[in-house]
C-alpha positions as CSV (number, residue, x, y, z in Angstrom):
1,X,-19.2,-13.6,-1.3
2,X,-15.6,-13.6,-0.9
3,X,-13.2,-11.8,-3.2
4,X,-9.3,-11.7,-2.6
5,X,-7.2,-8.9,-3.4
6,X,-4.0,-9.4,-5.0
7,X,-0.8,-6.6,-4.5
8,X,1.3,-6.5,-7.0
9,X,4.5,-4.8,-7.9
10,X,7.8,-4.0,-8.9
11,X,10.1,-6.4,-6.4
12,X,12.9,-3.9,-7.2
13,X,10.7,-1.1,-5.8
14,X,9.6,-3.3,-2.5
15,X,13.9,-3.8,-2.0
16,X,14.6,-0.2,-2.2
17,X,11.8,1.5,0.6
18,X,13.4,3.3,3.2
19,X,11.6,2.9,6.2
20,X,9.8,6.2,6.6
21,X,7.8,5.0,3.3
22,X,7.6,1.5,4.4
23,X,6.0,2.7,7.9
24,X,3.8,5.1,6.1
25,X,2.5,2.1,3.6
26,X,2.1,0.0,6.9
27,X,0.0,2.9,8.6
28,X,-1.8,3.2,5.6
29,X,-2.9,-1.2,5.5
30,X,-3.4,-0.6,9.1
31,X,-5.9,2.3,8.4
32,X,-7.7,0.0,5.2
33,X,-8.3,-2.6,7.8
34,X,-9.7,-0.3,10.1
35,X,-12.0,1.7,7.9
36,X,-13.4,-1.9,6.3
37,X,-14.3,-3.6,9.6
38,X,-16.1,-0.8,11.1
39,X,-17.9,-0.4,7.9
40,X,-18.8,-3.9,8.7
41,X,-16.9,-5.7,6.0
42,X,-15.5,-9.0,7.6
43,X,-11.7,-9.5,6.1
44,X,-11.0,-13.5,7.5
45,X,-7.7,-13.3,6.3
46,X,-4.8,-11.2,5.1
47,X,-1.3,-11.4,5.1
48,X,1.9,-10.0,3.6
49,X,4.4,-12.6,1.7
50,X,8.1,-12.9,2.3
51,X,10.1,-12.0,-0.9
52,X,10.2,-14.1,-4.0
53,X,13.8,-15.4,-3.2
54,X,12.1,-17.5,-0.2
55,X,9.9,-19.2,-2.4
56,X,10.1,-22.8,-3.8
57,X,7.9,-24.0,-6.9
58,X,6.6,-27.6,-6.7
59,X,5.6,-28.7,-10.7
60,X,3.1,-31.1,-11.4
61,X,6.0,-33.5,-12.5
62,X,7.1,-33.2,-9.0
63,X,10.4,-31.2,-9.2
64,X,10.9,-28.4,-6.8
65,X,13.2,-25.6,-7.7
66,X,14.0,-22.7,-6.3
67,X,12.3,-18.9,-6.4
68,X,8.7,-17.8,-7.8
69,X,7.3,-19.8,-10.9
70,X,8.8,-17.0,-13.2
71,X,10.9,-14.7,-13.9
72,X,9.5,-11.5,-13.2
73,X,10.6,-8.0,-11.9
74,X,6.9,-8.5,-10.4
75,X,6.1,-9.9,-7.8
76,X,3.0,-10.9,-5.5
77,X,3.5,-8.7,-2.1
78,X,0.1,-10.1,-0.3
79,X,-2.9,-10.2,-0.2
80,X,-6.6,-9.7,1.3
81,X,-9.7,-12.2,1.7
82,X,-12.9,-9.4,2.0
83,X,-16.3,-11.1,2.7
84,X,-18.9,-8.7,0.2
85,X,-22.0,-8.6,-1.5
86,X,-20.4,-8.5,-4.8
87,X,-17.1,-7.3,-7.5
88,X,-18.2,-3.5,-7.6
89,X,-18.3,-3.5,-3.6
90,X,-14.4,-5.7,-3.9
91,X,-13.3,-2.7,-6.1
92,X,-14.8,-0.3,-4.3
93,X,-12.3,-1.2,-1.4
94,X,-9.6,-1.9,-3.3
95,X,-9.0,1.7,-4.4
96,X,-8.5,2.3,-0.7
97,X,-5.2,0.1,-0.6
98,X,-2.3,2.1,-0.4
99,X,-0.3,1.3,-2.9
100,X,3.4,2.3,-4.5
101,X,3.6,3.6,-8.0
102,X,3.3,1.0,-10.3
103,X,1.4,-1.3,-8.2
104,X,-1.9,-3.2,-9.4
105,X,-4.6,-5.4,-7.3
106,X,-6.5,-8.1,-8.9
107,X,-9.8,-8.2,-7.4
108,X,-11.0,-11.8,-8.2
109,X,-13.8,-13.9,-6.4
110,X,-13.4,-16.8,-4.6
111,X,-15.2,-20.5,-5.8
């Protein structure tokens, strides 16, 4: 089955990392990756998403405006697409995301 992993967290807290955290929390995605597909775990996608302020939101009435869909101090950072047998094995992997204080993941499965 596939499950993807949501990152969240604080956008005020992604604006302020100096880089030696940054690098470290880059080492650290690098190291997730590594550890899941030589455990065998296929991960067909991942990626990390450009701030908030780069987004536009298209509503079903077909205006287009600018920024994410809400305001939020939150904001979606990236993501992961893990290919496993089930939610407990989706958890199980997403405790081994590095994450910043305050962060969350929503495991959820894919249709």
């Amino acid at each position: 089955m596939e499950f993807v992993l949501t990152i969240v967290g604080d956008d005020d807290a992604y604006r302020a990392l100096d880089e030696e955290t940054g690098n470290a929390m880059y080492a650290g995605h690098i190291a997730f990756m590594d550890e899941a597909k030589a455990a065998g775990v296929a991960i067909p996608y991942s990626a990390e998403l450009a701030p908030p302020s780069t987004a536009r939101t298209l509503r079903a009435d077909g205006t287009v405006t600018d920024g994410p869909f809400a305001e939020t101090k939150e904001q979606l950072g990236g993501f992961y697409v893990l290919e496993v047998d089930d939610i407990e094995e989706a958890l199980g992997w997403a405790r081994k995301i590095p994450l910043l204080p305050g962060d969350s993941i929503e495991v959820r499965p894919a249709k």
